[in-house]
N, C-alpha and C positions, 0 to 999 in steps of 0.2 A: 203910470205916467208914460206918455208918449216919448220915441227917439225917432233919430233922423237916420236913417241908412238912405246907402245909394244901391239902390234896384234894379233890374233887370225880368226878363222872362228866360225861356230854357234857350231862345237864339242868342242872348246876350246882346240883344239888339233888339229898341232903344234901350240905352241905361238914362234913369232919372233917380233925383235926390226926392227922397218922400217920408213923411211924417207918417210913424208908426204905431198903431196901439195894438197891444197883445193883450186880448182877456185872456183868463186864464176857466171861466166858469160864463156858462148860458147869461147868469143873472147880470155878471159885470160886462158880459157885450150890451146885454138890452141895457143897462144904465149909461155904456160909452154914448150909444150910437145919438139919442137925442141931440144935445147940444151940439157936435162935429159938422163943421161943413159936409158936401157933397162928400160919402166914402165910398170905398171899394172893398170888396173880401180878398184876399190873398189865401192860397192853400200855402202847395208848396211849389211853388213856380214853374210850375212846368208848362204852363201856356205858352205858346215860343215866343208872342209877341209880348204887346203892351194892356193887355185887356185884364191884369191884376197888378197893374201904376193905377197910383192918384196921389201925384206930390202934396195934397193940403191935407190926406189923408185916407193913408193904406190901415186896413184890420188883419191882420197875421192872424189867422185860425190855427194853425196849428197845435197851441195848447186844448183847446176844445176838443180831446181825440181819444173820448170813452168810449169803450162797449158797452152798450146798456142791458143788451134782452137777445139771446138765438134761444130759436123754438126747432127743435131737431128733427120736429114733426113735418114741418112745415117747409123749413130752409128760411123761415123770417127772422135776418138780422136789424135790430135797431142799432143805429149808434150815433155818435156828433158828426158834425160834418166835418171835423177837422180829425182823422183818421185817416191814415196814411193804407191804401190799398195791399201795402206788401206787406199791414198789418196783420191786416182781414187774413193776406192767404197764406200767414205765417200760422196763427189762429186756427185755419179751420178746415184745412188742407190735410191734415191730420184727420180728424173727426170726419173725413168722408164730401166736404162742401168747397166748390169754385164759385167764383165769380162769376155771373150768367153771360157778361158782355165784360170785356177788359180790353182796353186801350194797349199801344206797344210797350207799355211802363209799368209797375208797379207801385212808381214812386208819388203817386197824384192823389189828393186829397177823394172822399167820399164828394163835399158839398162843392172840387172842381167837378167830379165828374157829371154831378149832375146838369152843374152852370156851362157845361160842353157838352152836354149831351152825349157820351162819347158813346162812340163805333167800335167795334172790332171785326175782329176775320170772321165770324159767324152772322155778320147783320143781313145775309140774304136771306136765316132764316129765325132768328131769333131777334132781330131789332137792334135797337140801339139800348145805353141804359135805363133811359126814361123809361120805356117801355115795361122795364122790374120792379120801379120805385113804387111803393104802396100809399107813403105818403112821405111830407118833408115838414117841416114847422120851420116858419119864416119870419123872420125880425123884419118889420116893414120900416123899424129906424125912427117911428113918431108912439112908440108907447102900446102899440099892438105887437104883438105873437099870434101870424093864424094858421092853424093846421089843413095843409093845399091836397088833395088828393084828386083823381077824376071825377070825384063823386062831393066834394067838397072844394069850395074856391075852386071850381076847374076850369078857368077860364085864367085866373093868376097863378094856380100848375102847369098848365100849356106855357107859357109865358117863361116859367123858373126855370123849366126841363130846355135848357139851350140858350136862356136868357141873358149868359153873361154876366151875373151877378147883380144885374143889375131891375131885380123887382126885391129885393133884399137882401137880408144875409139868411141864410141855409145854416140853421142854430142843429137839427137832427134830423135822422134820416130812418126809414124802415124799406127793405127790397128784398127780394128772395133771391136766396143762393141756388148755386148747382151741385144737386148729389152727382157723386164721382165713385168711381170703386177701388182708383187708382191716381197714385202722382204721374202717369207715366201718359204717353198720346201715341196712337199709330200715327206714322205720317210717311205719306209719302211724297216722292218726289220727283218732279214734271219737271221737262224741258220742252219749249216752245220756240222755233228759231226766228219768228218773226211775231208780228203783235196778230196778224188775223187768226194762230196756230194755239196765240196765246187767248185770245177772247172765245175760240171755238172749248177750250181748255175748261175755262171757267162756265160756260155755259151747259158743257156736257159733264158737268161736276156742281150740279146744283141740289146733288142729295147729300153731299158733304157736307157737315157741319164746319169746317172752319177750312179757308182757302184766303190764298194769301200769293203776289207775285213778286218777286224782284224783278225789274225790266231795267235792262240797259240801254240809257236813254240817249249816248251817243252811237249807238250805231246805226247804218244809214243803208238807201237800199231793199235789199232783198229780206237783211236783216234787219229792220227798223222793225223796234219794237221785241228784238227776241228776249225771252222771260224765264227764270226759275220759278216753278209753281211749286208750293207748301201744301197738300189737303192734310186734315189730317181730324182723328177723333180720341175721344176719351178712351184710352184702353180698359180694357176690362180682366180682369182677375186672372180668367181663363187664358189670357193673350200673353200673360207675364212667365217666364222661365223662372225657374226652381228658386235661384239668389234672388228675384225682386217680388217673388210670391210671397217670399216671406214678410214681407214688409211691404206692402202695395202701396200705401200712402205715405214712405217715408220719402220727402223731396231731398235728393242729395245734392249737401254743399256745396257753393259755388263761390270761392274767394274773389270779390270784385277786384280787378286793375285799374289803374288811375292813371289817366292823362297828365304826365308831370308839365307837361308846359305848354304854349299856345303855339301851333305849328305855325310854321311860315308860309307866305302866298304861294310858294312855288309847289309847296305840296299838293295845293289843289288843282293844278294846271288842268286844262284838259287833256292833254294829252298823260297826265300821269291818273286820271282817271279813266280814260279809255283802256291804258293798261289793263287796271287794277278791274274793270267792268268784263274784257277779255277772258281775264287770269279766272275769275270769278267764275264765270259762264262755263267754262272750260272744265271747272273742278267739281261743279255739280251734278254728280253721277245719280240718272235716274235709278228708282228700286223704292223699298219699304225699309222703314225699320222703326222701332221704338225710342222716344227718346222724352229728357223729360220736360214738365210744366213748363220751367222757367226759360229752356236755352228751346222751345216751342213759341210761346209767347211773348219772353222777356228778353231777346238775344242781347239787346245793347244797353243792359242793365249787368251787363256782365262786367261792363266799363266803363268805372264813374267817371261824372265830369268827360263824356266826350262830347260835350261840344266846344272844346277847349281844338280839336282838330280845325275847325274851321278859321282860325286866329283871332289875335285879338281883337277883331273891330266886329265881329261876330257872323251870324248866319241870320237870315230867313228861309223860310217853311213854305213852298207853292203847294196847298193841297185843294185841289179843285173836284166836284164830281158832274159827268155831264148823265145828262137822260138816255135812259139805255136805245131810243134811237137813233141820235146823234153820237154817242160813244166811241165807236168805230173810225169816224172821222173827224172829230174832233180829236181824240189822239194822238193821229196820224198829223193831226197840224200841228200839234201841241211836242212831238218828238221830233218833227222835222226843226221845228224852229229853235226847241234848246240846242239840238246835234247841229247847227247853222252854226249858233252861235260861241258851241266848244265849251257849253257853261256847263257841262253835268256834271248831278249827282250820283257819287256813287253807293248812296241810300234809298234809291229810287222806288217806289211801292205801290202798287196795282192792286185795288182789287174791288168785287162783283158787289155792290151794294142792293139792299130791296128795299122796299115801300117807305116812303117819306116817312118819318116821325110826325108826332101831334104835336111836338114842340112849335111855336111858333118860327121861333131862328134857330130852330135843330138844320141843321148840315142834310143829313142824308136827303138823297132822292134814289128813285130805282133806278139803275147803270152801273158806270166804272168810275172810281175815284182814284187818282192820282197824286201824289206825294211825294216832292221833290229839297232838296237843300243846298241853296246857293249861298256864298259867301255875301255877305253885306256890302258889294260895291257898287257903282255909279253903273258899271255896264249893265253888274247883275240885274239892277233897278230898271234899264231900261229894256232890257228883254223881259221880266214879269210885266211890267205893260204892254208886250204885245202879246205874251199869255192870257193878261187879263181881256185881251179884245176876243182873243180865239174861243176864253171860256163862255164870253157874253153871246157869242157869234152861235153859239151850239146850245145857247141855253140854262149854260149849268150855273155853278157860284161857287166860290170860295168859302173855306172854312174860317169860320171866325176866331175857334184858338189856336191857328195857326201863325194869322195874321197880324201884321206890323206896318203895313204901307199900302194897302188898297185904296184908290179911292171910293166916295161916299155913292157914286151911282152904281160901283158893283154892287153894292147891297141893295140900294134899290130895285135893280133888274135880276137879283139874283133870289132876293128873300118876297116873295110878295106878300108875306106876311105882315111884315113890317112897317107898316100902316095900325094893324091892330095893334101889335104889340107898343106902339108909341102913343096909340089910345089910352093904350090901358097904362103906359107909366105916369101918363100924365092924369088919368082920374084918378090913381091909391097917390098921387102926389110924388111919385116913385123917383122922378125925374129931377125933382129940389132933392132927394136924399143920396141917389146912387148916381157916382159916373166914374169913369176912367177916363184910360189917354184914349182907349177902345172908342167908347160910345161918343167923345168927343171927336174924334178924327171922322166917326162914319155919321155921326148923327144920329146915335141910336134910341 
């Protein structure tokens, strides 16, 4: 039986009131979905905006969250799409396997990450995650289950891998993991004092497997654009000292903290961010050293509920990527005009993308992507509109699970896919079964 919760994404912003069904088995989603209005999948909410709302009806995956089949031979895991990622590398992190592409969280469903196609700090050389998935089996919501691969349905796989939820529901999933020989990552650490010191960085650091920048987005100047750079790789056995040889893939515990309450507006000031951006820059002593999986990958997993920092009326998420030859100066616009306007964040994230995905509305293109968090206000709102001119101005486009308030012709000039893809919802009928606030705001 369905209930009524009031919803949100990971920005807390919008919140809406939306009717709920939780299956609990493959079999009782494919019985839900027929009769229900227009629905949507919900993982575990970590999309920031509104692209898993649908107030006449949300599907919570989350009970769906089996392991079915690892092949040890191989690295091929099957499982439900509703499997929580910090499941997987609770799982298998041990036994020697990582995730081949992982987002800044651990806390995101398998069938979000597929329906985001998500990025990480290795996509200049590994891809995104569509790139791993082997295949997906999809509830199309009218009485079919069809299993989507490149080689199978691969024109409605292009379509799921970035889709947004919206070519069905993502019922199980099969992708290959990463052999590891250790919990542990070399990494090292780059300081860049301005953004040209910082792009020269990333492009003479293109046989790294995983790079990653903090840029502080209000300084201005000389310093515009200066960056903490992250490279960093899988350590290996040989690399470990005598105490963590002993145990190479044991990942040591990490007690999360909890944001006991919703800070107030003056803590985001800019000038208490410029601080805190300063302080920051300041304390990142270049060198090497080891350190492990989680505080590499998963640093603000360390502390739950923070987005409770940005108060109660919430945040959005500006993550744009422009073409790598526009990059350069569209940043340079795109940091002049946040540090203008005093709005920065001090979560700010830089980094080197490669080759477009096959997804249709997959996000990535080759360049630099950018990723910023502003407070939920009226001003904030009026400076991502002149973001969103700068990103259109150079090219690039917005990410779709980040967003909460774009309008409908960034997609159009951003995704030019998106013509097929709204072909193809409307010939499997996709478009009477599946929608959100998402595909409703952008026309998807």
């Amino acid at each position: 039986m369905p209930h009524n919760a009031s919803l949100a994404g990971w920005g807390r912003f919008p919140v809406r009131d939306c009717t709920v069904w939780q299956p609990t088995t493959s079999q009782g989603l494919h019985e839900t979905l027929p009769p229900l209005p227009a629905s949507i999948a919900r993982g575990n909410g970590r999309s920031y905006g509104d692209a898993s709302l649908n107030p006449d009806a949300t599907i919570d995956m989350l009970r769906l969250d089996r392991l079915i089949a690892f092949d040890e031979g191989t690295g091929m895991l099957t499982c439900e799409a509703g499997v929580l990622l910090s499941d997987i590398v609770t799982a298998l992190v041990p036994r020697g396997w990582f995730p081949p592409v992982t987002p800044g969280t651990r806390m995101v469903t398998i069938g979000g990450m597929i329906a985001s196609d998500v990025h990480g700090k290795n996509h200049h050389v590994a891809g995104s995650f569509g790139d791993h998935v082997d295949w997906v089996d999809l509830d199309l919501g009218d009485g079919r289950v069809l299993r989507c691969s490149p080689s199978e349905h691969a024109e409605l796989f292009a379509a799921t891998c970035g889709g947004m939820g919206l070519t069905g529901i993502i019922v199980r999933a099969a992708f290959r993991m990463l052999k590891i020989e250790t919990a542990y990552m070399r990494q090292r650490t780059l300081r860049a004092a301005n953004l040209e010191q910082a792009l020269a960085v990333f492009e003479q650091s293109q046989g790294s497997t995983y790079s990653v920048a903090w840029i502080d987005c209000l300084a201005t100047g000389k310093a515009l654009g200066r960056s903490v750079i992250l490279l960093g790789e899988h350590a290996r056995v040989a690399e470990l000292d005598e105490r963590t040889r002993a145990d190479p893939l044991h990942r040591a515990a990490r007690k999360p903290r909890s944001v006991p309450i919703d800070f107030p507006d003056f803590a985001l000031s800019g000038f208490n961010v410029k601080l805190f951006n300063q302080f920051y820059y300041a304390m990142q002593r270049p060198g090497d050293a080891l350190v492990g999986l989680d505080p590499y990958f998963y640093p603000l997993d360390a502390l739950t509920d923070w987005n409770r920092i940005y108060g109660r009326q919430g945040f959005v998420q500006y993550q744009c990527v422009l073409p790598l030859a526009t990059s350069e100066a569209g940043l340079r616009r795109l940091l002049a005009a946040i540090s203008a306007a005093g709005a920065g964040s001090f979560l700010a994230v830089l980094k080197r993308m490669g080759p477009a995905s096959f997804g249709m509305l997959s996000f990535p293109m080759e360049g630099y992507t950018l990723a910023l968090d502003f407070p939920a206000t009226p001003a904030n709102f009026a400076l991502l509109e002149t973001l969103d001119s700068i990103t259109a101005d150079h090219g690039g486009r917005v990410y779709l699970s980040k967003d909460a308030r774009m309008p409908p012709q960034m997609v159009t000039q951003g995704y030019p896919r998106l013509p097929e893809f709204r072909e193809l919802r409307s010939r499997y009928g996709l478009d009477q079964r599946f929608s959100s606030l998402l595909s409703q705001r952008l026309g998807l």
